[in-house]
Biotite code that builds the C-alpha atoms (Angstrom):
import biotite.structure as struc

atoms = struc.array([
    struc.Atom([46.487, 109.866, 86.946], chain_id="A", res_id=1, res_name="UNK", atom_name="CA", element="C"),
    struc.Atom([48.159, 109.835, 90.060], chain_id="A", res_id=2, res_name="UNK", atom_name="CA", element="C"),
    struc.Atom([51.903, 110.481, 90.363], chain_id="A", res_id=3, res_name="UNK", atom_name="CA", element="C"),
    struc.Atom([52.305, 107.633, 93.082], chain_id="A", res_id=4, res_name="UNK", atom_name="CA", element="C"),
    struc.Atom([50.602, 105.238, 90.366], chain_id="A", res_id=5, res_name="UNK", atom_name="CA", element="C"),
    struc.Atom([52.677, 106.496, 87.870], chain_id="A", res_id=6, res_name="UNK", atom_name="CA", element="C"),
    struc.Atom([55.946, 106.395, 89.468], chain_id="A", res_id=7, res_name="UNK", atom_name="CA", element="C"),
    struc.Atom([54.831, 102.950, 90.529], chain_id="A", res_id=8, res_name="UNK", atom_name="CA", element="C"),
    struc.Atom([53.913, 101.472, 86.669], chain_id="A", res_id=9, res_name="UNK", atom_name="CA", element="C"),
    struc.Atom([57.453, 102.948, 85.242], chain_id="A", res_id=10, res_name="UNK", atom_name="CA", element="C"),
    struc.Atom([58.874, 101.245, 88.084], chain_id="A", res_id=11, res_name="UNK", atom_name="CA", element="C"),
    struc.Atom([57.268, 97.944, 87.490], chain_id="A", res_id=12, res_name="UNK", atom_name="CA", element="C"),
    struc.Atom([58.032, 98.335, 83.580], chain_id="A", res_id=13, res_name="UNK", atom_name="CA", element="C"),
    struc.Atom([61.575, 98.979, 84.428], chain_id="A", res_id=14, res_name="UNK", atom_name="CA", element="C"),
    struc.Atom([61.758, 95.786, 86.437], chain_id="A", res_id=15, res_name="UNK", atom_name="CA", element="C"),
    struc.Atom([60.104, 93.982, 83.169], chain_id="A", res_id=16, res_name="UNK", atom_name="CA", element="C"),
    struc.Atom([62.751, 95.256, 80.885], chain_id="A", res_id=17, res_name="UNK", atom_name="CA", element="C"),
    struc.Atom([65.930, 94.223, 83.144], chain_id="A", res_id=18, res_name="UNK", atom_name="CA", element="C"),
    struc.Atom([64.164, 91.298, 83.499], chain_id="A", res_id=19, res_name="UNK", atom_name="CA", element="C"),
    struc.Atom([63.056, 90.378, 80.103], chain_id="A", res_id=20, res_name="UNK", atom_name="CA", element="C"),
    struc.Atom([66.289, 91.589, 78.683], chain_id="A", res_id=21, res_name="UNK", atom_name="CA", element="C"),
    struc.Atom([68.007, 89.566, 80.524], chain_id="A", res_id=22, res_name="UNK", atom_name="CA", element="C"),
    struc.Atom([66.321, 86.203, 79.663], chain_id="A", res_id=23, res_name="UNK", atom_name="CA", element="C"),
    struc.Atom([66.591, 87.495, 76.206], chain_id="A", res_id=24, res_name="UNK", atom_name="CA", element="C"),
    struc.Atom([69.705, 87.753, 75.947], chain_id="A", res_id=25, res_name="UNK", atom_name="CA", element="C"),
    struc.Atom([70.697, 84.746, 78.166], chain_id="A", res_id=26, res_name="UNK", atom_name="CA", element="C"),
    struc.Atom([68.972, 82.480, 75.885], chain_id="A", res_id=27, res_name="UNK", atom_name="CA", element="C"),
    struc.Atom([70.060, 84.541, 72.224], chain_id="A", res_id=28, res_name="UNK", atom_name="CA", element="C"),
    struc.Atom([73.899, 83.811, 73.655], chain_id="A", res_id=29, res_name="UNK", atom_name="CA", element="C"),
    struc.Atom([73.249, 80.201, 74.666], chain_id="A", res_id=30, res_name="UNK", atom_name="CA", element="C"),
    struc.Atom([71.458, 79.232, 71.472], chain_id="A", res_id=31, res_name="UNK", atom_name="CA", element="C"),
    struc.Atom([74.223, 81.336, 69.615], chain_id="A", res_id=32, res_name="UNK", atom_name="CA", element="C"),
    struc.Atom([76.931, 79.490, 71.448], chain_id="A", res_id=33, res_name="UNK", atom_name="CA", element="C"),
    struc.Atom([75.526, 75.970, 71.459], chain_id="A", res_id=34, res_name="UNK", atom_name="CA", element="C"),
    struc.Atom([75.330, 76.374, 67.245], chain_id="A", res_id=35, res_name="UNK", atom_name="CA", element="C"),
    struc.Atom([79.096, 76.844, 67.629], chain_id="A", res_id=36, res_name="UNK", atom_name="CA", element="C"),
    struc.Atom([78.230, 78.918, 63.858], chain_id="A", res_id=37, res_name="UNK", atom_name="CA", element="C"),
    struc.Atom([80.549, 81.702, 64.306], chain_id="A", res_id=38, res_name="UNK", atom_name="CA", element="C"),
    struc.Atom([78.661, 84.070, 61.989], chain_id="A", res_id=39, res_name="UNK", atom_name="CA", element="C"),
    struc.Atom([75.811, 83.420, 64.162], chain_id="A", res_id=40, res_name="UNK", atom_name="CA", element="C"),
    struc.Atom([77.677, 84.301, 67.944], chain_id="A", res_id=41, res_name="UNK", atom_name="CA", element="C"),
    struc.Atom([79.699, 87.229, 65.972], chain_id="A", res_id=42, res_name="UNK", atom_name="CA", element="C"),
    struc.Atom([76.448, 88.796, 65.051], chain_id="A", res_id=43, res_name="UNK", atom_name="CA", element="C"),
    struc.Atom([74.746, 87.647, 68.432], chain_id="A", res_id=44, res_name="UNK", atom_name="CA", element="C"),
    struc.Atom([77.767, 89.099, 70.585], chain_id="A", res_id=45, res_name="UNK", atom_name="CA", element="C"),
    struc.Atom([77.355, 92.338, 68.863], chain_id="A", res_id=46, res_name="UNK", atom_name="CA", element="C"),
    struc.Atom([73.475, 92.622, 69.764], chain_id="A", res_id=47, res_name="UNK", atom_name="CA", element="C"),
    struc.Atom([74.062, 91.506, 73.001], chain_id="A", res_id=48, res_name="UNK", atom_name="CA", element="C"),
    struc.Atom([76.762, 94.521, 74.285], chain_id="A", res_id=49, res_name="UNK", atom_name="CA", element="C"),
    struc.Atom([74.125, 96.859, 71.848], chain_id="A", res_id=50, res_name="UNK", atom_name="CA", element="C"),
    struc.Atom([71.180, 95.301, 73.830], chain_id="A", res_id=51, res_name="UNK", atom_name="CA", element="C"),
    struc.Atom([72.557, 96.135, 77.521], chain_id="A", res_id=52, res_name="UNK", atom_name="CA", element="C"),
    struc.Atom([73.149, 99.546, 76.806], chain_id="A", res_id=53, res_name="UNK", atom_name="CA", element="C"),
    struc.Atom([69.926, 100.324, 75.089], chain_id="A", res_id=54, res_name="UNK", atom_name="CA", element="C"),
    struc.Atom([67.600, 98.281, 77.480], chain_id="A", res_id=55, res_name="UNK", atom_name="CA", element="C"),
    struc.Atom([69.299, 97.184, 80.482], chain_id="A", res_id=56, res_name="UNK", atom_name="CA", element="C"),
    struc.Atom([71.293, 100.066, 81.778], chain_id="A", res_id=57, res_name="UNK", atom_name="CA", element="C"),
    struc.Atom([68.650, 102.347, 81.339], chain_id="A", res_id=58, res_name="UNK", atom_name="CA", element="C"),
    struc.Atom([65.996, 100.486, 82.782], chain_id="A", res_id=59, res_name="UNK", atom_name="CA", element="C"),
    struc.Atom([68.695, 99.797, 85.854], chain_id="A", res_id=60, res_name="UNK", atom_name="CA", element="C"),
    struc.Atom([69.133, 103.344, 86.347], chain_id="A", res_id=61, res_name="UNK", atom_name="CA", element="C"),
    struc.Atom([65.172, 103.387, 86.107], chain_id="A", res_id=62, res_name="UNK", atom_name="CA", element="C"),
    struc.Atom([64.533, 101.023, 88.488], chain_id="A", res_id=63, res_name="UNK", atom_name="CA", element="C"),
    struc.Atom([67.159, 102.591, 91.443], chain_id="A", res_id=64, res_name="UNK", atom_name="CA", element="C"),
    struc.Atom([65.492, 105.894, 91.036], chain_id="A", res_id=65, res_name="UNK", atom_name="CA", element="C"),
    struc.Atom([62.042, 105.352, 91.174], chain_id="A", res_id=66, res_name="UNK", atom_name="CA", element="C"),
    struc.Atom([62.555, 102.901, 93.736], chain_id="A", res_id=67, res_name="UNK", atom_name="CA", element="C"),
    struc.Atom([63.808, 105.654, 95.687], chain_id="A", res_id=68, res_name="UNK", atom_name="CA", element="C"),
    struc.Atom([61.414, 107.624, 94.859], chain_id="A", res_id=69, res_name="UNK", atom_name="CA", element="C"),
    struc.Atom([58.407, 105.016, 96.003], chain_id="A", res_id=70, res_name="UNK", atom_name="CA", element="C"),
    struc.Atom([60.656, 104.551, 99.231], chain_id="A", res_id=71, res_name="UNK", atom_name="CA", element="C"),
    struc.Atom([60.239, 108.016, 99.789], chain_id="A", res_id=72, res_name="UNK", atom_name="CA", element="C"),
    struc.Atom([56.135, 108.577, 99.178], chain_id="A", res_id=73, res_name="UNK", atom_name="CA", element="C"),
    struc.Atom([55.221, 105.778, 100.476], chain_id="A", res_id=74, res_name="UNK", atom_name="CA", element="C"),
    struc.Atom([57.754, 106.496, 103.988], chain_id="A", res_id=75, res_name="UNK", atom_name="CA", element="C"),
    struc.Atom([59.769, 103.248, 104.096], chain_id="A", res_id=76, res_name="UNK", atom_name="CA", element="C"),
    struc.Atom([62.275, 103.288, 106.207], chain_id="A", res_id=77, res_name="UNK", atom_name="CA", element="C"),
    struc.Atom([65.893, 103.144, 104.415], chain_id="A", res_id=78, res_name="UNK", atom_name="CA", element="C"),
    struc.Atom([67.131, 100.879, 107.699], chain_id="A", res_id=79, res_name="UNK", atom_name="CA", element="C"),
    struc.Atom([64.251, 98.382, 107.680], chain_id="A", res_id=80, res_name="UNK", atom_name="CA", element="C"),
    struc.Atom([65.167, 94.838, 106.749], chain_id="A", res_id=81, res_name="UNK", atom_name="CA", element="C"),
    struc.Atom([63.415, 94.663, 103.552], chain_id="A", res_id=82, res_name="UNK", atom_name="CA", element="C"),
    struc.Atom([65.458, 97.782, 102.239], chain_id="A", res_id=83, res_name="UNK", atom_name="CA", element="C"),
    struc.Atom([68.994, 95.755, 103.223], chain_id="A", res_id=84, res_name="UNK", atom_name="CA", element="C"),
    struc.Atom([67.564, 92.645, 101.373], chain_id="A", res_id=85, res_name="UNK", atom_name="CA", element="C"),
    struc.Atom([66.465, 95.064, 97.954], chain_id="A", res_id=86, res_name="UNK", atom_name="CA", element="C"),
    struc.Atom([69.637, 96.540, 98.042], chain_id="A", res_id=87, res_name="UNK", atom_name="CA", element="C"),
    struc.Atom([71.983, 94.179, 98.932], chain_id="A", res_id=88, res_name="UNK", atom_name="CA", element="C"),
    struc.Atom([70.551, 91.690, 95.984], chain_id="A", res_id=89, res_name="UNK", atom_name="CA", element="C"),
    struc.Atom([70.695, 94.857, 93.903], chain_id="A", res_id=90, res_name="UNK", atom_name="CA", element="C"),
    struc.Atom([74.177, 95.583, 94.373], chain_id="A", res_id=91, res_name="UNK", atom_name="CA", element="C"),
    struc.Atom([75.049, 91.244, 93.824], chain_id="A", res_id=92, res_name="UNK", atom_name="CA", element="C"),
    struc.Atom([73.507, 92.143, 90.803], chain_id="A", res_id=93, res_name="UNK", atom_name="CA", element="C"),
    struc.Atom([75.298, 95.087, 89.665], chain_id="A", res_id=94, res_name="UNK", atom_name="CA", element="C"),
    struc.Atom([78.629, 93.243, 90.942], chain_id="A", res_id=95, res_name="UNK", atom_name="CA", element="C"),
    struc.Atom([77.983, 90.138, 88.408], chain_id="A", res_id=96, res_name="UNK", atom_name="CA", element="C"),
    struc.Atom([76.258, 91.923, 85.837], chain_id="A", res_id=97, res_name="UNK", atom_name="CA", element="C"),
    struc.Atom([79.097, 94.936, 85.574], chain_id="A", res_id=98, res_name="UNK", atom_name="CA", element="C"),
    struc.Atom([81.839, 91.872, 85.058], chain_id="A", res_id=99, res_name="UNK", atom_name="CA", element="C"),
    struc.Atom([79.262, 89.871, 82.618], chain_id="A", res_id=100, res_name="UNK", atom_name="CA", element="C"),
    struc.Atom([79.500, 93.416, 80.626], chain_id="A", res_id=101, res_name="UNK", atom_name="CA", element="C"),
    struc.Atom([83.058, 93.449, 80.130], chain_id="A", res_id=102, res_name="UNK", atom_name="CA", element="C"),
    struc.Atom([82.838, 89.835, 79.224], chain_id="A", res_id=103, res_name="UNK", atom_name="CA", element="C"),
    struc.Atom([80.360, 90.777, 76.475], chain_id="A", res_id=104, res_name="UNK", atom_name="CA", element="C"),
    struc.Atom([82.994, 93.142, 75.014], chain_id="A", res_id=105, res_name="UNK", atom_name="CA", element="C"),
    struc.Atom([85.751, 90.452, 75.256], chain_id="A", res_id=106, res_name="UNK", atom_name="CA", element="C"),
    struc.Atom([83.361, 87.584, 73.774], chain_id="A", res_id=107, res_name="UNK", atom_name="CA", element="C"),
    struc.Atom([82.645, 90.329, 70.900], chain_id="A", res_id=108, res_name="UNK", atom_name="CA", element="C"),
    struc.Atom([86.384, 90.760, 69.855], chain_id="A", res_id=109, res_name="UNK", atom_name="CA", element="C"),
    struc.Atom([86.731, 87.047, 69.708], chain_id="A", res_id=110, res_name="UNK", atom_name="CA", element="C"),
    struc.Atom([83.888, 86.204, 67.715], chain_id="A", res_id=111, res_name="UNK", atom_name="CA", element="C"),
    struc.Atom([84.593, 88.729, 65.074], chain_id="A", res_id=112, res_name="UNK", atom_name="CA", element="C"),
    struc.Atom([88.125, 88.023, 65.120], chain_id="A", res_id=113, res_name="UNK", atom_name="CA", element="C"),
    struc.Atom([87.262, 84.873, 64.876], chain_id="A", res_id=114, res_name="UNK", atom_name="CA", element="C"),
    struc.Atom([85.228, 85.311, 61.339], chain_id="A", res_id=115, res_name="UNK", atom_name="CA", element="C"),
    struc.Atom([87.646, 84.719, 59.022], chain_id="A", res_id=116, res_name="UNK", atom_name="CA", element="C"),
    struc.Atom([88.813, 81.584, 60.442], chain_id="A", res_id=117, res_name="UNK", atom_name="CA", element="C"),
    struc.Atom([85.502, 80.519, 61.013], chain_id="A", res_id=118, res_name="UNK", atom_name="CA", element="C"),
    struc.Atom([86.357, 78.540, 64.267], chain_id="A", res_id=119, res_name="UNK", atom_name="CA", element="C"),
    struc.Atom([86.436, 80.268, 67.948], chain_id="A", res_id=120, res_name="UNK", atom_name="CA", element="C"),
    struc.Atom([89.370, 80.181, 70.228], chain_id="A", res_id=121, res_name="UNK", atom_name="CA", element="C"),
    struc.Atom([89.401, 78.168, 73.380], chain_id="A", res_id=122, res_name="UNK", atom_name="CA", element="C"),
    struc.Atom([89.231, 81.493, 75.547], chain_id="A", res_id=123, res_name="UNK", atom_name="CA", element="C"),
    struc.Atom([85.660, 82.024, 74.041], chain_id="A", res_id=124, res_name="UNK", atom_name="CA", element="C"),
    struc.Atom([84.428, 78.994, 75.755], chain_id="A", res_id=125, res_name="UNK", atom_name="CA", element="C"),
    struc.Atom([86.034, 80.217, 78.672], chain_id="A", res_id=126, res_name="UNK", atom_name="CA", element="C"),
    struc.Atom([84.404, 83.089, 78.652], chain_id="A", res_id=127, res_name="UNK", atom_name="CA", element="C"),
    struc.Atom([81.144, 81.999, 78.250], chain_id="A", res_id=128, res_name="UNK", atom_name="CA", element="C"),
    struc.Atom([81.530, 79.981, 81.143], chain_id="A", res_id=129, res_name="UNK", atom_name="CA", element="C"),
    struc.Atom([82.291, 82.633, 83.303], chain_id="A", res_id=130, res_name="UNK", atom_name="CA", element="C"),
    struc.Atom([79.475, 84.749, 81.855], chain_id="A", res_id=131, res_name="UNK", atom_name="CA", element="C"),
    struc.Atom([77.151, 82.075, 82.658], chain_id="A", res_id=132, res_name="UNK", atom_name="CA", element="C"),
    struc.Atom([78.487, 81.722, 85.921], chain_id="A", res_id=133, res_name="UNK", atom_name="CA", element="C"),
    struc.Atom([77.948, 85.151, 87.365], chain_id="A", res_id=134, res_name="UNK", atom_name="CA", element="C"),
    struc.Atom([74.724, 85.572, 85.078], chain_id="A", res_id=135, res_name="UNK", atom_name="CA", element="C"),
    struc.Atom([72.719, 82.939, 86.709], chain_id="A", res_id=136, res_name="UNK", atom_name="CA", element="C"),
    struc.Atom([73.385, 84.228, 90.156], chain_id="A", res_id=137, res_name="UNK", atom_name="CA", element="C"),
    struc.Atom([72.530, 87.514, 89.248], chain_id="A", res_id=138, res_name="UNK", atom_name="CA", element="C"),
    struc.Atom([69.015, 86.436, 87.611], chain_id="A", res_id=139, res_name="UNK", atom_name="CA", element="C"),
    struc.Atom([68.171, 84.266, 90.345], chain_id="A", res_id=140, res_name="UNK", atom_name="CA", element="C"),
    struc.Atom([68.744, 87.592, 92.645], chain_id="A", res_id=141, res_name="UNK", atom_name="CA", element="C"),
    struc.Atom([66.616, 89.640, 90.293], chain_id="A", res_id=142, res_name="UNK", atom_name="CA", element="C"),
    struc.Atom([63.684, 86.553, 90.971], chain_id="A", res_id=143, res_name="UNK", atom_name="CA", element="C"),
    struc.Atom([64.344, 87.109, 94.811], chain_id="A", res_id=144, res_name="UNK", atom_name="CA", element="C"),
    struc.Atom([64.215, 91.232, 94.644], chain_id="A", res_id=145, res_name="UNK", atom_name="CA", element="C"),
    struc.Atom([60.313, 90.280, 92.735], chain_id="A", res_id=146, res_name="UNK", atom_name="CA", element="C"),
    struc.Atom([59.792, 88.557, 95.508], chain_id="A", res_id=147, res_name="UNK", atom_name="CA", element="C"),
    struc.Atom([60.247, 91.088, 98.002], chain_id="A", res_id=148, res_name="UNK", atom_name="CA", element="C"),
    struc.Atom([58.512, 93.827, 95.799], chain_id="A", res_id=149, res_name="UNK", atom_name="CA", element="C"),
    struc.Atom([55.668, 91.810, 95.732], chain_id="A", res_id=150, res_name="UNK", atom_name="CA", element="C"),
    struc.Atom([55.234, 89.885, 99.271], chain_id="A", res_id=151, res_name="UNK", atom_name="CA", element="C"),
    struc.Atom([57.242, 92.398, 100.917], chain_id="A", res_id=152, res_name="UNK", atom_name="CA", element="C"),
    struc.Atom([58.294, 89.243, 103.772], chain_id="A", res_id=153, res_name="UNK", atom_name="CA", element="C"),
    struc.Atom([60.318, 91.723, 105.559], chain_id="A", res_id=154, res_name="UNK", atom_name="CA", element="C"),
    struc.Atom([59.367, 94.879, 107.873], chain_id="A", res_id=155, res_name="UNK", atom_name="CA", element="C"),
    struc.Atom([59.266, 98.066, 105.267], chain_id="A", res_id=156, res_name="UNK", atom_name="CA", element="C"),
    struc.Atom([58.562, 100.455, 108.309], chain_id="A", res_id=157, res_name="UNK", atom_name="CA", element="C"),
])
């Protein structure tokens, strides 16, 4: 097999997981949250943080390098338009999804601490809504970079 066509399929993949991940565990918190069952967002909460480190960082990390990489054999230019559009939605991503991490942790802590007591504090709805806040922004970006890996709208040369 060709390395260009291999590089290419582990990026596409990678793009698949961040994506897929992402739903997943946008609608596992939601459904969690909306039961208001505290067992049930405790034990969500925790899969979630495990869940981002396993499949979404990785495939993140993925996705930058062998984009790079197909930047590189396939001689796009790193100052055309379409490159500032990849990137710049790339990095909106990173800057919501990095905060909607942290939030994960935080939403964690509450919900086990809020086991015993078997009711969540009103930070944790708080919380949520800023996780939902930045998270839709940042999935809507990762729909536009699909966009311009597939149609490629803008000048690549």
């Amino acid at each position: 097999m060709d390395s260009y066509f291999l590089l290419r399929l582990v990026h596409i993949l990678s793009a698949v997981i961040v994506t897929g991940t992402g739903a997943g565990i946008a609608f596992f918190m939601f459904m969690a949250h909306r039961s208001s069952n505290v067992q049930a967002i405790a034990v969500t909460t925790r899969h979630v943080v495990l869940a981002d480190w396993i499949f979404t960082a990785p495939a993140v990390l993925v996705q930058f390098v062998t984009g790079v990489l197909l930047m590189n054999r396939l001689g796009y230019s790193f100052s055309s338009s379409w490159f500032i559009a990849v990137i710049t939605l790339f990095v909106f991503i990173g800057a919501c999804w990095i905060p909607v991490v942290l939030l994960q942790y935080k939403l964690r802590k509450l919900a086990d601490a809020s086991l015993e007591a078997d009711v969540l504090p009103s930070d944790f709805n708080k919380l949520m809504n800023w996780w939902t806040v930045l998270g839709i922004p940042a999935f809507i970006a990762i729909l536009g970079i699909f966009i311009l890996m597939v149609f490629k709208p803008l000048a690549v040369m």
